[in-house]
N, C-alpha and C positions, 0 to 999 in steps of 0.2 A: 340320702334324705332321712333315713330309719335313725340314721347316727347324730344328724343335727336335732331331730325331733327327742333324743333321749338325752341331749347335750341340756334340751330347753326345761326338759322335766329335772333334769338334776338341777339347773342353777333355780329353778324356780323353787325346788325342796329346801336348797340351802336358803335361801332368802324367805322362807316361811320358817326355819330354823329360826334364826335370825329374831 
């Protein structure tokens, strides 16, 4: 669960990149 929810904050960083 810990790893999906860190998955969610990195794709969400790159697409605020973005």
């Amino acid at each position: 669960m810990f790893t999906y929810f860190q998955t969610s904050i990195d794709s969400m960083e790159r697409i605020l990149n973005n």
